[in-house]
N, C-alpha and C positions, 0 to 999 in steps of 0.2 A: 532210306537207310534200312539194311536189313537188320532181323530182330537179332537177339544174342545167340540165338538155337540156329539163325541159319545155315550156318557151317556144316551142324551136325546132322541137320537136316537135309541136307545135299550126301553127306558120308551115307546116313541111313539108306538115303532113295537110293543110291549106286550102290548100295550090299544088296537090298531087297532086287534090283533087276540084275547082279549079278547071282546071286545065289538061289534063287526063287523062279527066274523069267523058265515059264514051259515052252513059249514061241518066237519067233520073229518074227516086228513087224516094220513094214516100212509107210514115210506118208509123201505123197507126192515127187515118188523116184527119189529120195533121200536117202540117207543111210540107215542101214538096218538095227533095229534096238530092241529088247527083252522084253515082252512085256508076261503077266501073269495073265493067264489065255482063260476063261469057263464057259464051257457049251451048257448052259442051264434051260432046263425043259421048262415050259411053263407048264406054271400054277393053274389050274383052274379051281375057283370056289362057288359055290354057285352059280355057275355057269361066267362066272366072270374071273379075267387075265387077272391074277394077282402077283407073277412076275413072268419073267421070260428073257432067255439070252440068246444071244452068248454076249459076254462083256471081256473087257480087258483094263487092265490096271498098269498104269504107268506113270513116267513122271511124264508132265504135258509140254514141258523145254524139249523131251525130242522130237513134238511133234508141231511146232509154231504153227499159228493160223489154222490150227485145226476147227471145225466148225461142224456143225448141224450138218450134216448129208453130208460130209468128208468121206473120202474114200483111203480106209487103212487097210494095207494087204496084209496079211498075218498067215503064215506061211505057204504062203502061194497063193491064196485065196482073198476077194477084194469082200472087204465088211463096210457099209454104211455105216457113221456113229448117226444115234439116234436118239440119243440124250445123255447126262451124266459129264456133262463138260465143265462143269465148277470143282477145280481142285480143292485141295484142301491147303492150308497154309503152306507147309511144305513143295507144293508145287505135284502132289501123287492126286492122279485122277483114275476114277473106276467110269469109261463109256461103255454103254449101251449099244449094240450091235445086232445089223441084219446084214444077211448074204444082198450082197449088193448086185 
């Protein structure tokens, strides 16, 4: 049974990929959906990765079955997810990405 917020939760995700989305992306020849796109440099701190992207943000329904080494094209371009596949209640997932 969904919780009381789900509703709103669903209205929320579909404002944030319609008002927000900077790219297109698709998964496995599907249809194409919004997501929030960041090429983030990585961190080094002493000498060690303390982060690194690029990542994308989305709700994880447009993307079913998506998994570890999935292949998301994000405007023409195919990205590896590479971690970050636990949504949040709502159903909005921020993965991790490499040039595939």
């Amino acid at each position: 049974m969904p919780g009381p917020f789900a509703a709103l939760e669903d209205r929320v995700n579909a404002a944030v990929e319609a008002r927000l989305s900077n790219a297109l992306a698709s998964f496995n020849g599907g249809e194409a959906f919004g997501v929030v796109f960041d090429r983030l440099p990585v961190q080094l701190i002493d000498g060690y990765a303390e982060s690194a992207g690029p990542e994308a943000s989305f709700d994880i329904a447009r993307a079913p079955g998506l998994a570890h080494g999935s292949v998301l094209v994000i405007d023409g371009v195919g990205y590896s997810v590479t971690g970050g596949l636990e949504p949040d209640r709502s159903g909005w997932v921020t993965v991790q990405l490499r040039k595939a």
